[in-house]
C-alpha positions in Angstrom: 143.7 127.5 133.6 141.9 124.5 135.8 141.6 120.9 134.1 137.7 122.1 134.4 138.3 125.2 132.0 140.6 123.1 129.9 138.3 120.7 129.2 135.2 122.7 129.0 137.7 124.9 126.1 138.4 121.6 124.6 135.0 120.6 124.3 133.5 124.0 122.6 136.4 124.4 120.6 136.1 120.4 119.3 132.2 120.9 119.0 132.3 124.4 117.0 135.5 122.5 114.6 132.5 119.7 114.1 130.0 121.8 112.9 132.3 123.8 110.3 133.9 120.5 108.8 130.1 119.3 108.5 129.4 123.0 106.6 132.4 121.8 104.5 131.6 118.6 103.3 129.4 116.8 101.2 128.0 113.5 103.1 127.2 110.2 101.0 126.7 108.4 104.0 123.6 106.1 103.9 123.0 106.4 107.3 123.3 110.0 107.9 120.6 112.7 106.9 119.8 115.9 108.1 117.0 117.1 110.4 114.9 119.9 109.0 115.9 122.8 111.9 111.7 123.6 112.0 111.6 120.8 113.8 114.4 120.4 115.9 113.6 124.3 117.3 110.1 123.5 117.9 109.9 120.0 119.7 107.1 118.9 121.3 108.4 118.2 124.4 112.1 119.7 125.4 112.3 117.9 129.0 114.1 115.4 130.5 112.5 112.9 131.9 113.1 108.9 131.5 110.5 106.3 131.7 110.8 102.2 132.0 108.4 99.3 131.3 105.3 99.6 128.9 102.8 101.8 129.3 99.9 101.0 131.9 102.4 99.0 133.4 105.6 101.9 134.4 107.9 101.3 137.9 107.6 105.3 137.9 105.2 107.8 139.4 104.3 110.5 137.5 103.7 108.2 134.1 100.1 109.2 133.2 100.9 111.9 130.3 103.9 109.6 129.2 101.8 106.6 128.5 99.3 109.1 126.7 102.4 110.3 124.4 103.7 106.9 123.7 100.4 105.5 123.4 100.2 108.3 120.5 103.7 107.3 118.9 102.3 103.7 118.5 99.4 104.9 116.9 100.7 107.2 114.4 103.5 104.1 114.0 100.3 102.1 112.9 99.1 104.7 110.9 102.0 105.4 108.7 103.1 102.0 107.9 99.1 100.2 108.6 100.5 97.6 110.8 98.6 96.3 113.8 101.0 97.3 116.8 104.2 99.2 117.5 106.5 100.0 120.2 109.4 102.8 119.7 111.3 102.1 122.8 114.4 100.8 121.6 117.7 102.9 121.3 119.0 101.4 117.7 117.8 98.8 115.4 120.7 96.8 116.6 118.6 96.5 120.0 115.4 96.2 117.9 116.6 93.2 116.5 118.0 91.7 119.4 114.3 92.5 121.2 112.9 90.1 118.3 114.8 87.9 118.2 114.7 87.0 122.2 110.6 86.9 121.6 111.2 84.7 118.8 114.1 82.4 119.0 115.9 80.5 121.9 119.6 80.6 121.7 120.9 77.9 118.9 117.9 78.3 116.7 118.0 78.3 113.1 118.0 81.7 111.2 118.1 82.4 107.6 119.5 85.4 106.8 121.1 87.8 103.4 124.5 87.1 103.7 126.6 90.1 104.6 128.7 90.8 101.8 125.4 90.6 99.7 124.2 93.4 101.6 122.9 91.8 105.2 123.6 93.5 108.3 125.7 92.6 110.9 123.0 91.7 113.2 121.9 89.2 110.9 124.1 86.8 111.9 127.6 88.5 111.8 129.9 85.7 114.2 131.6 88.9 116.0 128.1 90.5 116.8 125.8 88.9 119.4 123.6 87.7 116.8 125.7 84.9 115.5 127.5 83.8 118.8 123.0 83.0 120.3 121.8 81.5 117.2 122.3 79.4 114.4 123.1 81.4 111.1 122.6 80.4 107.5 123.0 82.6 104.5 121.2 82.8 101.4 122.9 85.0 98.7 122.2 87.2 94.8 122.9 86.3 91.7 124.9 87.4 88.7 123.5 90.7 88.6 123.1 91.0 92.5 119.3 90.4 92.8 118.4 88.0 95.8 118.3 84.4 94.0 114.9 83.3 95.4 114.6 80.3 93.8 118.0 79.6 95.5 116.7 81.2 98.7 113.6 78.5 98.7 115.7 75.4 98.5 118.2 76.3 101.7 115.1 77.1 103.5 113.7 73.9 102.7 117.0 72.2 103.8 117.5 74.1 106.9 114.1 74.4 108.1 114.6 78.0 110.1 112.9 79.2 112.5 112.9 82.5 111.3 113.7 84.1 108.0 115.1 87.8 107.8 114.5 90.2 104.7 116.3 93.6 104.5 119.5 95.0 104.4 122.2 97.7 105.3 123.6 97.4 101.5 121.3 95.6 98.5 119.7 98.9 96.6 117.5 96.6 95.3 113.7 96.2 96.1 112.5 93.0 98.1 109.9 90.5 97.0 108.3 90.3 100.4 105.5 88.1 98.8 108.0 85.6 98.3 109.8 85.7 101.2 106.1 85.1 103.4 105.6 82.5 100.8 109.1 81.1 101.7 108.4 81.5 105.0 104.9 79.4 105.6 106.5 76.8 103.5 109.0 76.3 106.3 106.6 77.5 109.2 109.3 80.3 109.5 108.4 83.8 111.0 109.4 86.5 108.5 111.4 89.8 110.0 111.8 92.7 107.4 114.7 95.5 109.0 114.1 98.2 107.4 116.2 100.4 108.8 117.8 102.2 106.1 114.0 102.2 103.8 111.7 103.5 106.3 111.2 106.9 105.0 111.2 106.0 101.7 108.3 103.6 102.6 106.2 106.0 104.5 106.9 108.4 101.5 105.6 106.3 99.1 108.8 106.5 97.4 109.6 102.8 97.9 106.7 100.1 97.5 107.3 97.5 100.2 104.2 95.5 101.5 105.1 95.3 105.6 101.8 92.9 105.4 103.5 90.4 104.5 106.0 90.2 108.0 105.2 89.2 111.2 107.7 91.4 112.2 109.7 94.8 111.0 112.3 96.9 112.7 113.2 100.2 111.1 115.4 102.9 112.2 113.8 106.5 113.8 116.8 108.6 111.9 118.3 107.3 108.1 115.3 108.5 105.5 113.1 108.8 108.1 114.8 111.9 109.9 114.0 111.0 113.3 115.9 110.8 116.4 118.7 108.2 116.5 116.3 105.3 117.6 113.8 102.2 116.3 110.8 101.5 116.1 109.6 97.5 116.6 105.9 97.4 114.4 104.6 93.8 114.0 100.9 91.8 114.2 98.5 92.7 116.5 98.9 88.8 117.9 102.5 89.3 118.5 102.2 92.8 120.7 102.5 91.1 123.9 105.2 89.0 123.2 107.4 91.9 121.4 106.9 94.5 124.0 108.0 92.0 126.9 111.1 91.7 124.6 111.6 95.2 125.1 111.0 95.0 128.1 112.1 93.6 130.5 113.7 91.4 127.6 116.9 93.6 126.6 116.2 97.3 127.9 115.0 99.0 130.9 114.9 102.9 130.6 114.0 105.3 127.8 113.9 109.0 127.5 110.7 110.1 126.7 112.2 113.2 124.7 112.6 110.6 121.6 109.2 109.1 121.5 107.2 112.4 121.4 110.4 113.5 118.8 109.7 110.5 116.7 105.8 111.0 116.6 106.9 114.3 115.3 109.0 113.0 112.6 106.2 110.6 111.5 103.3 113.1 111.5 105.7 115.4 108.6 105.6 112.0 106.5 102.1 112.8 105.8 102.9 115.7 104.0 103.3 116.9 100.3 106.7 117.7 101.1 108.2 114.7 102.5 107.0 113.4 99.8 108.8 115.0 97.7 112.0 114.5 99.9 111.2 110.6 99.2 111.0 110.3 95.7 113.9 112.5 95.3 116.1 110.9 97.3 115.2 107.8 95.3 115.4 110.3 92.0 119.3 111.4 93.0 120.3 107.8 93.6 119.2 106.7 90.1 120.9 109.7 88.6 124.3 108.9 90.8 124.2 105.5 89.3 123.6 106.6 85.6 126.1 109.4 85.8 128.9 106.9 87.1 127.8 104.3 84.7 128.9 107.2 82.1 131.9 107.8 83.3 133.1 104.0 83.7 130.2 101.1 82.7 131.8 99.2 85.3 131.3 101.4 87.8 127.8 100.8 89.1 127.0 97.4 90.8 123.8 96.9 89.3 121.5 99.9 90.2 119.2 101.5 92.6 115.9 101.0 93.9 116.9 103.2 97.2 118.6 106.3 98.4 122.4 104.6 97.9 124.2 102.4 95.4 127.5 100.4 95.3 130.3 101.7 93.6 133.0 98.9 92.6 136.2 101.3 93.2 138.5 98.6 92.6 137.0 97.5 89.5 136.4 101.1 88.0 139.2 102.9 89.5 141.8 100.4 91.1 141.3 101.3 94.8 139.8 99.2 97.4 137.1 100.7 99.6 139.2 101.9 102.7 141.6 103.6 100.1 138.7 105.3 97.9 137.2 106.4 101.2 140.3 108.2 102.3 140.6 109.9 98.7 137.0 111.2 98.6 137.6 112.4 102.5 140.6 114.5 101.4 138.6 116.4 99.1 135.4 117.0 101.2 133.3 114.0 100.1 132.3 111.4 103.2 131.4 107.8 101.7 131.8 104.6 103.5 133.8 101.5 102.5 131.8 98.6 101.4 131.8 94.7 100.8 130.6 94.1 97.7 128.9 90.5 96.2 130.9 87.8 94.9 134.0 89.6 96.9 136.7 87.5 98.6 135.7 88.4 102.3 133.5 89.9 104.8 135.9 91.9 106.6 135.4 95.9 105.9 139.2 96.3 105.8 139.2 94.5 103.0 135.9 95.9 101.3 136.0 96.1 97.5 133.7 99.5 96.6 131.9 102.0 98.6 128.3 102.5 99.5 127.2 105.8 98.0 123.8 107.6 99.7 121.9 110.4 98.8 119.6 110.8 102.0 121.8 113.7 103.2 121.8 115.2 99.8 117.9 115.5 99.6 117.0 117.2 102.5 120.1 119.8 101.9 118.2 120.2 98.8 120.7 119.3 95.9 119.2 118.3 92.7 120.1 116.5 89.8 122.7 118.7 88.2 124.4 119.1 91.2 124.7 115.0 91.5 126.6 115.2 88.1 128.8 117.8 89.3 129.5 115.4 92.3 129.9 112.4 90.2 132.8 113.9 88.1 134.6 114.8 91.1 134.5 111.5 92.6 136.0 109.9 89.6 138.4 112.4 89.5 139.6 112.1 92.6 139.9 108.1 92.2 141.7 109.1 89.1 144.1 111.3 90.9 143.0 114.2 89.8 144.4 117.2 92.1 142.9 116.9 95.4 143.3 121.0 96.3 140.9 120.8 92.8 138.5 118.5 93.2 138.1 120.2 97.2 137.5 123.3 95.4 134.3 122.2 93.5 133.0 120.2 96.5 133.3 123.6 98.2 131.7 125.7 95.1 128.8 122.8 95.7 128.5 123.6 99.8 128.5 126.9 99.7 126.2 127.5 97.3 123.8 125.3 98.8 124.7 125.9 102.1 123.7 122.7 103.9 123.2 123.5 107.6 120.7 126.4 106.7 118.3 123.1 106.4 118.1 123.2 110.2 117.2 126.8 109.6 114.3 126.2 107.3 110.8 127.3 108.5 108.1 124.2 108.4 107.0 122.5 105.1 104.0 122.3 103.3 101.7 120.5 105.3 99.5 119.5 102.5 98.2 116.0 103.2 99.5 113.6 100.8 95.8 111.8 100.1 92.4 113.8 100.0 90.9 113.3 103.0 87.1 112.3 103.8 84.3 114.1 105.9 
């Protein structure tokens, strides 16, 4: 056999392993979800073509029909969330973030940011991520019961005058007071930047109230609730538009393929429907009933609650192992979770992480339900108990294959009932 046949061998027989292990498992991941298959089998567009720069303004011939497409993509993007411009260029809300904050800041400036192990993201100010080796990080933190303290929050703003203050999260299931956080914000002639990476779907699905009128700017992931491609969308004032797209670009990205714009506009045009509706709200639904069933099992379980699609367990606490050990428990038996620093712990580092984050956007969209979240409940604490793995594997594979979760990519379209009457 050639190295060529080898490899190519390799690579089916690796890719085909994937896709039974992911038929096998049951994924709590926040960040992952899974894309109805109506969609993904009947794209839009299924070329290949890239395109640079913004549109009206390409280096490439050819660019008419790809600035009428993106052109589109921004304005469903406005529709959806009724913000006055958007750009969907960037490749992660990592690079979204990095985009505003070079049209924003100059390196050194003063940022005010949730503090990571309070549920901030790394880009918001981490010192081992670009973000906090170009600008100047501050922290604001939650209280007792692990609700941003804003009074707290208004008083280091005051004291450290930033230039820009950042709401949202990768890991506070809590709701945000954007009102005041702008209020915050004009106090200390701060821009306001909401990431919303992880609630975007939830937002467009009316499933999570959050007023985007209240930023200047907001970055939100394509994929998480929102089932897009892997990607982000930049929306922000109709003022700011110029400044924000030069951030794109030239700023910190040149080329994009044009196969995930017309695949995002997709994605947004099914949020308008009864059905993702009804993904929403039960994504939030599941999340709540994760959080009640574990509270059950152990009261100190829970870290707080859940506005979201995820919630913090405290496996130290409840069950005396630290996040990377719980994570490799629940993986043995089938369940994927992610390790997670929790408020109040001792350190940032995720090696040393003191609970996991537990989501439930995967769940919804394979179409579990609430009895099935008990079921999955039980076997998590059992498994942190040390119940017998070969056991609790055997219920998590009861639960896969009765619901079967890759058929979702076989499912035929969804109810495309508008979500609001519509007028003549």
């Amino acid at each position: 056999m050639s190295d060529l046949d080898e490899w190519r061998e390799r690579l089916r027989s690796a890719a085909t392993r994937q896709a039974d292990y992911e038929r096998s498992t049951i994924d709590l991941i926040a960040s992952d979800n899974a894309v109805p298959g109506w969609r993904a089998h009947t794209a839009p567009y299924l070329g290949d073509m890239i395109q640079e720069g913004i549109a009206g303004k390409r280096p490439f011939a050819g660019a008419a029909i790809h600035d009428e497409l993106e052109l589109l993509a921004g304005e469903v993007a406005r529709g959806v969330f009724g913000v006055g411009h958007a750009i969907l260029q960037s490749h992660s809300c990592s690079q979204a973030n990095q985009a505003v904050y070079h049209a924003l800041l100059r390196p050194g400036d003063r940022v005010l940011a949730l503090r990571f192990r309070a549920g901030g993201h790394l880009t918001h100010g981490m010192r081992a991520n670009f973000s906090g080796r170009a600008y100047n990080f501050e922290f604001y933190g939650v209280d007792a019961s692990g609700v941003i303290d804003y009074d707290a929050l208004r008083e280091h703003a005051h004291r450290f005058e930033p230039k820009l203050l950042i709401g949202g999260s990768s890991s506070y299931p809590w709701r945000y007071d954007t009102a005041r956080l702008r209020a915050i914000a004009d106090e200390v002639g701060a821009r306001l930047l909401l990431d919303l990476s992880h609630e975007a779907g939830l937002i467009a699905g009316g499933a999570f109230p959050c007023d985007l009128a209240d930023a200047d700017v907001v970055t939100m992931s394509l994929d998480k609730t929102l089932r897009g491609p892997h990607g982000a969308a930049i929306l922000c004032r109709a003022d700011l538009a110029g400044v924000i797209d030069s951030a794109v670009h030239p700023g910190t990205q040149s080329s994009f393929p044009l196969r995930r714009i017309t695949d995002a506009t997709a994605a947004l045009l099914e949020t308008r429907t009864a059905a993702f509706a009804e993904y929403a709200e039960r994504c939030v639904t599941l999340a709540r009933g994760l959080a009640e069933h574990f509270r059950r099992i152990d009261p100190d379980a829970v870290v707080g609650g859940s506005d979201k699609h995820y919630l913090l367990l405290d496996t130290e606490r409840a069950f005396g192992h630290d996040g990377h050990a719980a994570e490799l428990l629940l993986e043995r038996c089938g369940v994927l979770s992610n390790r997670q620093s929790l408020p109040g712990g001792a350190s940032d580092r995720l090696k040393d992480a003191g609970g996991l984050r537990i989501g439930t956007a995967w769940l919804s969209s394979c179409g579990y339900d609430e009895h099935d979240t008990g079921v999955l409940a039980e076997v998590v604490a059992d498994a942190l108990r040390g119940a017998d793995v070969d056991k609790c594997a055997r219920v998590v594979r009861d639960l896969t294959g009765r619901v079967r979760p890759l058929d979702v990519r076989r499912a035929t379209e969804p109810d495309w009932t508008p979500r609001f009457a519509t007028t003549s």
